[in-house]
C-alpha positions as CSV (number, residue, x, y, z in Angstrom):
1,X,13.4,21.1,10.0
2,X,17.1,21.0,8.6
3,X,16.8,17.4,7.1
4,X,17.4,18.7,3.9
5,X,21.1,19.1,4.8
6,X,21.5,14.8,5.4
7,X,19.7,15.0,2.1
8,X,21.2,17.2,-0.2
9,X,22.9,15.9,-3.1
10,X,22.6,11.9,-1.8
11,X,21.9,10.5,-5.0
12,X,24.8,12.1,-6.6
13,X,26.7,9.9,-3.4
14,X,25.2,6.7,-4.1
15,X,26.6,6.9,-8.7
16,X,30.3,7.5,-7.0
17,X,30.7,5.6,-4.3
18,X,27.7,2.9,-3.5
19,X,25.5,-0.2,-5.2
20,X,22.1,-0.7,-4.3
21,X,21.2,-3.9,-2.1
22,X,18.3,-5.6,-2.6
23,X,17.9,-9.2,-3.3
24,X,17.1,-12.9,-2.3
25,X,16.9,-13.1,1.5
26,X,18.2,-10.4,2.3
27,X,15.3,-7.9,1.1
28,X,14.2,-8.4,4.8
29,X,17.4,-7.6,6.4
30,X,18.0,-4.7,3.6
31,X,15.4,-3.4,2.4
32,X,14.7,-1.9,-0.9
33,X,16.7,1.2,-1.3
34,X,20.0,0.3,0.8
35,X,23.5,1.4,-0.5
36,X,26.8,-0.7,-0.3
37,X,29.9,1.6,0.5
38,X,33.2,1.1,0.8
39,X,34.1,3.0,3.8
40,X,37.6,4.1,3.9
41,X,38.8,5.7,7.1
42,X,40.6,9.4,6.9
43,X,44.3,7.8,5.9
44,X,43.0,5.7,3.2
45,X,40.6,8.3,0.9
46,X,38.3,9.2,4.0
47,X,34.9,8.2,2.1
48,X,31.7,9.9,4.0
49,X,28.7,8.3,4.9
50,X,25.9,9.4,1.6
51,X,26.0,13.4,1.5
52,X,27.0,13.8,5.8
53,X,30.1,14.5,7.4
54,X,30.4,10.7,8.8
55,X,33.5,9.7,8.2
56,X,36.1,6.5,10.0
57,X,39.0,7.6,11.4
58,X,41.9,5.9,12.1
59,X,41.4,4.1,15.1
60,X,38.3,2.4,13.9
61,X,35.8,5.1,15.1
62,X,33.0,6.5,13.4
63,X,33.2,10.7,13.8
64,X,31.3,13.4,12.8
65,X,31.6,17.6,13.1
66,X,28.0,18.0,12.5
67,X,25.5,15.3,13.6
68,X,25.0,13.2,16.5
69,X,25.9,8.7,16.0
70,X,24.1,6.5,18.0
71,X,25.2,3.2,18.4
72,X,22.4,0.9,18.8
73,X,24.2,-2.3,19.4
74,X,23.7,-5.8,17.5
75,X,21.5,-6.0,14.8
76,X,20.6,-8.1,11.8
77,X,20.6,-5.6,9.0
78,X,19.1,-2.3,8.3
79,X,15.2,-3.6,9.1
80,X,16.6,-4.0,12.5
81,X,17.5,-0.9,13.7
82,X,15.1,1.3,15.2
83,X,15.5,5.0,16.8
84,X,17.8,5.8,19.7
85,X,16.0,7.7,22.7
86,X,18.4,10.6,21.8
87,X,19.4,10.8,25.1
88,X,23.5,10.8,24.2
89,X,24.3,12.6,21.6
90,X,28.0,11.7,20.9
91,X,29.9,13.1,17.5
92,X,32.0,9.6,18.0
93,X,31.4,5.9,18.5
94,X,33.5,3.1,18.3
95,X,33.2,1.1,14.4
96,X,32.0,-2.5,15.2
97,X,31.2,-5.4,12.5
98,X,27.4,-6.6,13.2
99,X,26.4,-3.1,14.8
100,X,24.0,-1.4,13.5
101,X,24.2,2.8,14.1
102,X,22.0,6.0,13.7
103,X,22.6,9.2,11.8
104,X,20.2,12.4,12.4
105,X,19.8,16.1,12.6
106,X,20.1,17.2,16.4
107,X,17.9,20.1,15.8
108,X,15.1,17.7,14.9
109,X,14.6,16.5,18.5
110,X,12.6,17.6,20.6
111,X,11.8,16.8,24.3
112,X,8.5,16.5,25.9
113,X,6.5,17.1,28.9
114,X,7.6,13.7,30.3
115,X,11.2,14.4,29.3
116,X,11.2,11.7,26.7
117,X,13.1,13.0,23.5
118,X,11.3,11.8,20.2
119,X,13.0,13.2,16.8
120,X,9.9,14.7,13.9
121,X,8.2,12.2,11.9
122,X,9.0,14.0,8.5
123,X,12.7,14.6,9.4
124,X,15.3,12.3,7.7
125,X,17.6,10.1,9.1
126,X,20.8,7.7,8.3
127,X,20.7,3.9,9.4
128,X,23.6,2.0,8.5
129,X,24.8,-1.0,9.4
130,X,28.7,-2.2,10.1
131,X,28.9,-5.7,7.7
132,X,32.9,-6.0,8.2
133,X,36.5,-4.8,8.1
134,X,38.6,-3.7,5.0
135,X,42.3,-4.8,5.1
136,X,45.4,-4.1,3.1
137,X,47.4,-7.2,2.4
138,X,49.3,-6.6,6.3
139,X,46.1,-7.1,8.0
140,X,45.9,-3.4,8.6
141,X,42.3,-2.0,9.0
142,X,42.0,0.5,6.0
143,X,37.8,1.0,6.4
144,X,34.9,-0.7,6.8
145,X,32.0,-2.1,4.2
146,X,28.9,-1.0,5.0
147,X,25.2,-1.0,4.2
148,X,22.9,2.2,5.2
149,X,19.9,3.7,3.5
150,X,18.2,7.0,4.2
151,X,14.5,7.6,5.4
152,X,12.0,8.5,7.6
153,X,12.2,7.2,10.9
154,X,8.5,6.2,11.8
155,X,9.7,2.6,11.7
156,X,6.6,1.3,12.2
157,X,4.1,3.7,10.6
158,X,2.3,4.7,13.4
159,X,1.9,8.0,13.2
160,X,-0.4,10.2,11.0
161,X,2.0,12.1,8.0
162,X,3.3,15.2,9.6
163,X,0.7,18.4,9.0
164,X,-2.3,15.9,8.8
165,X,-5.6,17.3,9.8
166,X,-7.8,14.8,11.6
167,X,-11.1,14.3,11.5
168,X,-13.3,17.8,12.9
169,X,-14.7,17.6,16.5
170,X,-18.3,19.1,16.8
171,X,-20.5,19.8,19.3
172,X,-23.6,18.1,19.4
173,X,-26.1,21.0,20.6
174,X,-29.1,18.7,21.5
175,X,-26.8,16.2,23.5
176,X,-24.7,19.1,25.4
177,X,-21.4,17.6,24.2
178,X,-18.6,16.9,21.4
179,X,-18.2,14.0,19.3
180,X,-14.6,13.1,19.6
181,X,-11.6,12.2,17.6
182,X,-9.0,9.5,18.4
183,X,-5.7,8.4,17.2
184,X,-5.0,4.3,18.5
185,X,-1.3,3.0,18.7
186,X,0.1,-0.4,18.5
187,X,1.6,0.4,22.4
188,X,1.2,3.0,25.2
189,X,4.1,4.4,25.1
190,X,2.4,7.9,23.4
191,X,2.2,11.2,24.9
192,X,0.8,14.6,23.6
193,X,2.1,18.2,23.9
194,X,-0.6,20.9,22.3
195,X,0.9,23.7,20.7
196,X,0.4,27.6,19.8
197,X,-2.5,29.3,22.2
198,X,-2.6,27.0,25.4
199,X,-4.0,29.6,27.7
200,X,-6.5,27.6,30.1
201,X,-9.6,30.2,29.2
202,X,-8.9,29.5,25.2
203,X,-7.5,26.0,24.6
204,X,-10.9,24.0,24.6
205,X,-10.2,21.5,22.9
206,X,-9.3,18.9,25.4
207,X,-7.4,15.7,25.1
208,X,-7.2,12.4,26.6
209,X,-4.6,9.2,26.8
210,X,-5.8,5.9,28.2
211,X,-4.0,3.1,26.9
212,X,-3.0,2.7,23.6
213,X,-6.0,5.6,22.2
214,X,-5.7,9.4,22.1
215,X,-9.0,11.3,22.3
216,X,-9.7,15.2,21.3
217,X,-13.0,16.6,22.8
218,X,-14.4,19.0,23.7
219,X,-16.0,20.7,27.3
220,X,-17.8,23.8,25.3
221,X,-19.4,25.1,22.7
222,X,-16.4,28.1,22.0
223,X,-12.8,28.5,21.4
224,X,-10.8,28.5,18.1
225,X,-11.5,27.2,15.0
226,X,-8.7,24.4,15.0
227,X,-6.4,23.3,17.7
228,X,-2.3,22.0,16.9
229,X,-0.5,19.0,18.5
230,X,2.6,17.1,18.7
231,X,1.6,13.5,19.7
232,X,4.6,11.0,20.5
233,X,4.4,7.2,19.8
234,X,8.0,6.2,21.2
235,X,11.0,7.9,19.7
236,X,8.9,9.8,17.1
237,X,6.6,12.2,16.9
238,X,3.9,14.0,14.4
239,X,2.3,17.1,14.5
240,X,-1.5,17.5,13.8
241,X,-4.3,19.4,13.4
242,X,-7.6,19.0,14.8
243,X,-10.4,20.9,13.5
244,X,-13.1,22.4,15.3
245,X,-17.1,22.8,14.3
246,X,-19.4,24.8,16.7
247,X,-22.0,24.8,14.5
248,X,-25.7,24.3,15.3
């Protein structure tokens, strides 16, 4: 994961150019942790969005040479805005007032079976919203003030933290079966790719989606020690691991 790079030396950002939000009413539309910037586009001091390579250019757009913007329409604050399905990723989008927009690493994306596109639990990612223009004393746009605050994008905790190990699936030698494992989601919309040795004779360790529930079990009493998976709960996903016990 390249998160680090969004990351880098934000709080150094934040003592130039920003003020922390968080008070009154709006805690819910800004939560704790979101920055106030003066955004001035490229012929006015060009300020960048925290420690990226956002910038506003002159014609009111919001530009980047390294990451991918997603404009995710109208919102009500930063609480608001969820994650994109990364399906465009444009390096510019047009700067609106009352939009609220997406910041990310591209390589932190991946695509699944289905051909959904979900970004990694642990990566990090930009959400800022557009409050409203800065003029000079002609009326001439010079930036924009905005509100944005960095973080993990599991908006709706979810998922287990990336790298967890679940709970051990055994096999239960008197009944001929496994116990199983299951991870349950607020929605359906989940899907789960196994990774490392998936060879049909080795990968044992089956799985299982119906509704909102993943289950891990297994069919026999031998195969590896501990099986890996990416499991997807909308535009995010976590990787787990699910230990095995063969054990009599």
């Amino acid at each position: 994961m390249t998160a680090k790079t969004i990351l880098g030396t934000f709080l150094l950002s934040l003592c130039v150019t920003a003020g922390f939000t968080s008070c009154g009413d709006d805690d819910i539309k800004f939560p704790e942790g979101t920055a106030s910037l003066r955004m001035m586009n490229e012929d006015n001091g060009q300020t960048t969005l925290g420690n990226s390579d956002v910038y506003l250019t002159r014609d009111g757009n919001f530009r980047s040479g390294e990451f991918p913007i997603f404009d995710m329409g109208k919102t009500r604050g930063i609480s608001d805005i969820g994650m994109p399905n990364f399906e465009n990723m444009a390096p510019e989008v047009a700067a609106q007032p009352g939009h609220g927009y997406v910041v990310c690493e591209a390589n932190d994306v991946q695509t699944f079976p289905s051909g959904r596109k979900a970004i990694a639990q642990n990566s990090l990612v930009y959400r800022f919203y557009v409050d409203s223009w800065i003029e000079d004393k002609d009326k001439n746009i010079t930036g924009a003030n905005v509100q944005f605050l960095l973080g993990e994008p599991d908006e709706e905790s979810a998922l287990p933290a990336w790298e967890s190990r679940l709970a051990t699936v055994t096999w239960n030698y008197d009944k001929g079966e496994s116990a199983t494992v299951s991870l349950k989601f607020p929605t359906a919309d989940i899907e789960v790719l196994p990774l490392g040795n998936t060879e049909d004779q080795d990968y044992r360790l089956l799985y299982q989606v119906s509704g909102k529930t993943v289950t891990f079990y297994m069919e026999m009493n031998r195969g590896l020690t501990e099986y890996r998976f990416d499991v997807r709960y909308k535009n995010t996903y976590s990787r787990v691991t699910v230990p095995v016990d063969y054990q009599p």
